[in-house]
OpenMM code with the backbone's topology and positions (N, CA, C; nanometers):
from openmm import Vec3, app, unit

residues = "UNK UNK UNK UNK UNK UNK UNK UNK UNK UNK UNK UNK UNK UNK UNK UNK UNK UNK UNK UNK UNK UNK UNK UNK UNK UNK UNK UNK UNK UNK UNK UNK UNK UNK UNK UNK UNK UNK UNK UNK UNK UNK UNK UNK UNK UNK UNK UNK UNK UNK UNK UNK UNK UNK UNK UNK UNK UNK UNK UNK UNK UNK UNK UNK UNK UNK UNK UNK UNK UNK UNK UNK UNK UNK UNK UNK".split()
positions = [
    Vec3(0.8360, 1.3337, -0.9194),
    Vec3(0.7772, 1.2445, -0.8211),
    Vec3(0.8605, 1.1162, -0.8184),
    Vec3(0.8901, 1.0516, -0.6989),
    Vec3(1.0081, 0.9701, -0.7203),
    Vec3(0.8933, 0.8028, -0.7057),
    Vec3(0.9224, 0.7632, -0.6570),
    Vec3(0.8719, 0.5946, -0.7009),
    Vec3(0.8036, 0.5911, -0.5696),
    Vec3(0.8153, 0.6070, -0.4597),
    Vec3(0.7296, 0.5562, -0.3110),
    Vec3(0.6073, 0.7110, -0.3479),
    Vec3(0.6077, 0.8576, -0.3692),
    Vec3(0.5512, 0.9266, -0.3991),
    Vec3(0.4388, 0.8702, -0.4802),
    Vec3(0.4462, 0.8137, -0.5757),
    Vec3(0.3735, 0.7456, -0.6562),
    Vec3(0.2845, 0.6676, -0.6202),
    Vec3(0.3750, 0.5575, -0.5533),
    Vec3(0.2928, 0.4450, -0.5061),
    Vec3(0.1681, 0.5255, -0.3865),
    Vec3(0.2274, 0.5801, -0.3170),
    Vec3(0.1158, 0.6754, -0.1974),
    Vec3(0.0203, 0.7166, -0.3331),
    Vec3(0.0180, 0.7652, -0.4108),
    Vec3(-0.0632, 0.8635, -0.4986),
    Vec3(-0.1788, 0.7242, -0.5291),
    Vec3(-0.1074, 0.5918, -0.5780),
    Vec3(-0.2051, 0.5031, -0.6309),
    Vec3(-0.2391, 0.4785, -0.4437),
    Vec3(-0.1892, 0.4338, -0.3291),
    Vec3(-0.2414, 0.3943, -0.2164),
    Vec3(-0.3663, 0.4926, -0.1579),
    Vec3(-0.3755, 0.5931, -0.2193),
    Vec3(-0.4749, 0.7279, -0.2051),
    Vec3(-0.5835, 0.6635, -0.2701),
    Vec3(-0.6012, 0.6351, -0.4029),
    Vec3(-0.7009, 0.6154, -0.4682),
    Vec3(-0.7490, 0.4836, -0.4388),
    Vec3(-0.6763, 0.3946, -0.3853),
    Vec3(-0.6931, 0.2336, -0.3617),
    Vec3(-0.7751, 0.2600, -0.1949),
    Vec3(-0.7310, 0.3557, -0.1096),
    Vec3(-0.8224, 0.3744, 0.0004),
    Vec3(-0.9619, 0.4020, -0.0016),
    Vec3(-1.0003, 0.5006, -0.1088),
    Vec3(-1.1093, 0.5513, -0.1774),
    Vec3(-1.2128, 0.4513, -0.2509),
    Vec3(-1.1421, 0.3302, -0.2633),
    Vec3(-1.2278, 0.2269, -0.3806),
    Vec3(-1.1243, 0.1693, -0.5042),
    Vec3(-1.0996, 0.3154, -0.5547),
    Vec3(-1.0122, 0.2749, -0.7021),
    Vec3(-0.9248, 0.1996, -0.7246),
    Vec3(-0.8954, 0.0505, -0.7755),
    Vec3(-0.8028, -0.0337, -0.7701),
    Vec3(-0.7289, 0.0109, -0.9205),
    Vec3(-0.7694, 0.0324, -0.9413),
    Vec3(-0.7537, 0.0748, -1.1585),
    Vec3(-0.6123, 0.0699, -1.1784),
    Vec3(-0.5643, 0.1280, -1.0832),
    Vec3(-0.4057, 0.1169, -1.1540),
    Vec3(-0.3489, 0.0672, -1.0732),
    Vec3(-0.3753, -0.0980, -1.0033),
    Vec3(-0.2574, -0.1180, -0.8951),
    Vec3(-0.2590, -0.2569, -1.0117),
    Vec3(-0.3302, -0.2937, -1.1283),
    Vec3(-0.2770, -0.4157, -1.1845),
    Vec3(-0.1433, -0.4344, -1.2475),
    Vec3(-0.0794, -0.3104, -1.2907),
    Vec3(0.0253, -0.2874, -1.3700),
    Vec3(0.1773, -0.2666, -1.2486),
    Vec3(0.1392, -0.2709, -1.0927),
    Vec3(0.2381, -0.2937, -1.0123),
    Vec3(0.2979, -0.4173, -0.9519),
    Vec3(0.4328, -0.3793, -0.9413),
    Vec3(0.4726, -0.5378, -0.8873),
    Vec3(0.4359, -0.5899, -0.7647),
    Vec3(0.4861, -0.7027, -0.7506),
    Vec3(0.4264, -0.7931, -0.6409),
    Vec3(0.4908, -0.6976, -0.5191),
    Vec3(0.5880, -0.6475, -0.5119),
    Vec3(0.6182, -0.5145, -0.3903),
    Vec3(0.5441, -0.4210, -0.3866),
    Vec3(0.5307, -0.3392, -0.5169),
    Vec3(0.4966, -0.2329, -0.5226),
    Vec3(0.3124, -0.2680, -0.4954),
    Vec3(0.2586, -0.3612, -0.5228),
    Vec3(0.1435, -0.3861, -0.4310),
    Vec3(0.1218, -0.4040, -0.2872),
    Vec3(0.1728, -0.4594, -0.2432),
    Vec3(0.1776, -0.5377, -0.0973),
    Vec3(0.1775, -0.3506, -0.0682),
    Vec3(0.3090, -0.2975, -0.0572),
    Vec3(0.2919, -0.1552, 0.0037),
    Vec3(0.1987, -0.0589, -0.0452),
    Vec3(0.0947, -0.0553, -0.1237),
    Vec3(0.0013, -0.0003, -0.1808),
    Vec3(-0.1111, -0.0555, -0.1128),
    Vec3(-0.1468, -0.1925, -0.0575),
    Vec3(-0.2279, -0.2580, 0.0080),
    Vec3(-0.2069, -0.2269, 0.1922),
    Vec3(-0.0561, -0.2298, 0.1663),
    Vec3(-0.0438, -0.1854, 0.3389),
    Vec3(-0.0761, -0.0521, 0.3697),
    Vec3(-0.0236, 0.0561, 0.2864),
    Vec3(-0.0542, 0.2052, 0.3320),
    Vec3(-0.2458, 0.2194, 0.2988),
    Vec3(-0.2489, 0.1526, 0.2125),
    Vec3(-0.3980, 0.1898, 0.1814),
    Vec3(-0.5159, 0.1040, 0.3290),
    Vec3(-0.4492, 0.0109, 0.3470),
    Vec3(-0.5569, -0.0887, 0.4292),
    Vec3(-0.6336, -0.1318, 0.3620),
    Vec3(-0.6133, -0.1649, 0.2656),
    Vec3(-0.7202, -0.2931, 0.1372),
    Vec3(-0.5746, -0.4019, 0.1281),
    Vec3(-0.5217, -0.4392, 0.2106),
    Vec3(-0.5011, -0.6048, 0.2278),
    Vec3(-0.5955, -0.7122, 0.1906),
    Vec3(-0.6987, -0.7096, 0.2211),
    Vec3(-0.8148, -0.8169, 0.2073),
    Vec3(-0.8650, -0.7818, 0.1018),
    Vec3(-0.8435, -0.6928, 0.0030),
    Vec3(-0.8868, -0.6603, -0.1586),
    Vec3(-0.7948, -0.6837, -0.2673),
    Vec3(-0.6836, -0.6507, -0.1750),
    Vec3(-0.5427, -0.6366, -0.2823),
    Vec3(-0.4936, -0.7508, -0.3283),
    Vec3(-0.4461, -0.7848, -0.1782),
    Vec3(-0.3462, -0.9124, -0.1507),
    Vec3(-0.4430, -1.0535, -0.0589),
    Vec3(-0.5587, -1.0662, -0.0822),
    Vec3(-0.5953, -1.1798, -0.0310),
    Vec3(-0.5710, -1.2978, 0.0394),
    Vec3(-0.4077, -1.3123, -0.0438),
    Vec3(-0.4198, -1.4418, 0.0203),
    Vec3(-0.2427, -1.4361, 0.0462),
    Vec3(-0.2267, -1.3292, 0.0596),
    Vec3(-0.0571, -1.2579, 0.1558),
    Vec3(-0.0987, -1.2215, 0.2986),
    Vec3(-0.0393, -1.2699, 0.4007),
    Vec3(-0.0525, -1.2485, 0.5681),
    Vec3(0.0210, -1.0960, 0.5581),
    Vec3(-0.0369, -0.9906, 0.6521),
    Vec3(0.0216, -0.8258, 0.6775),
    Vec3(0.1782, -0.8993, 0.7057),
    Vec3(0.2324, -0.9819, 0.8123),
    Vec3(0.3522, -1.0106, 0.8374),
    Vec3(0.4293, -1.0468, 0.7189),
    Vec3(0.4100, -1.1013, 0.6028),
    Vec3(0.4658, -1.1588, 0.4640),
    Vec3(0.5045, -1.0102, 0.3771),
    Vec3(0.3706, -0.9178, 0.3949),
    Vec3(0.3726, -0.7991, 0.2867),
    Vec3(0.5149, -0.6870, 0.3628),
    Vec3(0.5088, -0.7149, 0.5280),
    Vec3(0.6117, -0.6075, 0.5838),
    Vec3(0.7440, -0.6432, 0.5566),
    Vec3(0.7529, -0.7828, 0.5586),
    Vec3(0.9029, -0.8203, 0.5179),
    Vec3(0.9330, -0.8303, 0.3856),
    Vec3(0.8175, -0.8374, 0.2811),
    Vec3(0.8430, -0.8190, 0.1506),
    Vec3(0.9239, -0.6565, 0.1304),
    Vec3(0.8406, -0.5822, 0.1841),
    Vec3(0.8141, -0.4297, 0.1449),
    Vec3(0.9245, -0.3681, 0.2111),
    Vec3(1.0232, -0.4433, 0.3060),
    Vec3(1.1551, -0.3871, 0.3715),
    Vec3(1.1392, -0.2849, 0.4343),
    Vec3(1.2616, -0.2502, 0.5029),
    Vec3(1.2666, -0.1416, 0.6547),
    Vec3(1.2304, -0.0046, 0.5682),
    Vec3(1.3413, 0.0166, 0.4742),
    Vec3(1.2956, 0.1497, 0.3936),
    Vec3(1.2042, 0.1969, 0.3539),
    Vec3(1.1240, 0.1888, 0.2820),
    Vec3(0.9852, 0.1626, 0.2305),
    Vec3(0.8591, 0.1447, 0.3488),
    Vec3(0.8796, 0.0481, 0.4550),
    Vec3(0.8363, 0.0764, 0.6322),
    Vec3(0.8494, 0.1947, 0.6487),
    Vec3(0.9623, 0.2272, 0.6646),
    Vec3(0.9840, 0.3593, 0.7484),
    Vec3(0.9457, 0.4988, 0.6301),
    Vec3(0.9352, 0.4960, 0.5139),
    Vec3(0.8970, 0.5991, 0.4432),
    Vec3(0.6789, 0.5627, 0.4203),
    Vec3(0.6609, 0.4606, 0.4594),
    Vec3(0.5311, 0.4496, 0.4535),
    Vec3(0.4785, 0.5392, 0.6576),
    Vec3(0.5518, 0.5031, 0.6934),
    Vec3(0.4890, 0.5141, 0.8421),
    Vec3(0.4794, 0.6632, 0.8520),
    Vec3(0.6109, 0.7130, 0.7983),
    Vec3(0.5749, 0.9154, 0.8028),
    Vec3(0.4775, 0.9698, 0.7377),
    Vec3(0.4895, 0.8653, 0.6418),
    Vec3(0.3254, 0.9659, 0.5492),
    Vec3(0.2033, 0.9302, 0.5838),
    Vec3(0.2007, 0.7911, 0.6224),
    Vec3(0.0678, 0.7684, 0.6227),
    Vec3(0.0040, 0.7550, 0.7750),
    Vec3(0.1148, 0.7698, 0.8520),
    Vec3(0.0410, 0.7835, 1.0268),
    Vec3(-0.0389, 0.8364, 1.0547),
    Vec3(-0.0582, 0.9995, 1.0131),
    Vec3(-0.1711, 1.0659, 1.0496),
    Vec3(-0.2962, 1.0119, 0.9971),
    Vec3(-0.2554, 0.9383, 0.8702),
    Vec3(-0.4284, 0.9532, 0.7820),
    Vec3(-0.5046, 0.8194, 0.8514),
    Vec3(-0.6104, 0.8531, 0.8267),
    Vec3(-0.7202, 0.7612, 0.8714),
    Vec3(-0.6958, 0.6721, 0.7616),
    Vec3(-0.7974, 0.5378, 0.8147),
    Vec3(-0.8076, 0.3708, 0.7515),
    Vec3(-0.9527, 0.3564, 0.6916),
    Vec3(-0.9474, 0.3383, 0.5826),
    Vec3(-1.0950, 0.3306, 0.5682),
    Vec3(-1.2051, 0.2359, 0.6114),
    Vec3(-1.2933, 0.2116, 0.6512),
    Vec3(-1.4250, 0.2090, 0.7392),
    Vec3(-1.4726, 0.0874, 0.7027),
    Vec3(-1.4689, 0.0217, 0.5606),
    Vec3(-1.5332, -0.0548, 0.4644),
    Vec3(-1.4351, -0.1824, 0.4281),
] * unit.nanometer
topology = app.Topology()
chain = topology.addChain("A")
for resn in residues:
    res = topology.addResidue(resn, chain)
    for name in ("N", "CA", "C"):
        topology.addAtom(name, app.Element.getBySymbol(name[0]), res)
């Protein structure tokens, strides 16, 4: 499993509720765990979505947008 695989695996469980393992990620590797998940306002509080996209770079954009386009946003 390579490193963005991962992060989707914790952005799965962070959609669901489970924050448990996003304390031990970096200030990147959150922001894109908060963006694919849609818990911005849980994660990253007090980071604007525009701050976390330019943190999180084109690559990482563009490998978040294929995986996570289809899936739904959670409700809550």
């Amino acid at each position: 499993m390579n490193q963005l695989e991962h992060l989707d695996e914790i952005a799965r469980e962070a959609w669901a509720g489970d924050y448990a393992r996003t304390g031990v990620l970096s200030k990147g590797e959150l922001l894109y765990v908060a963006l694919a998940s849609g818990r911005m306002r849980e994660l990253c509080p007090s980071d604007s979505i525009a701050y976390a996209v330019d943190r999180v770079g084109p690559e990482w954009m563009a490998h978040m947008l294929t995986v996570w386009r289809a899936d739904t946003q959670p409700q809550n």
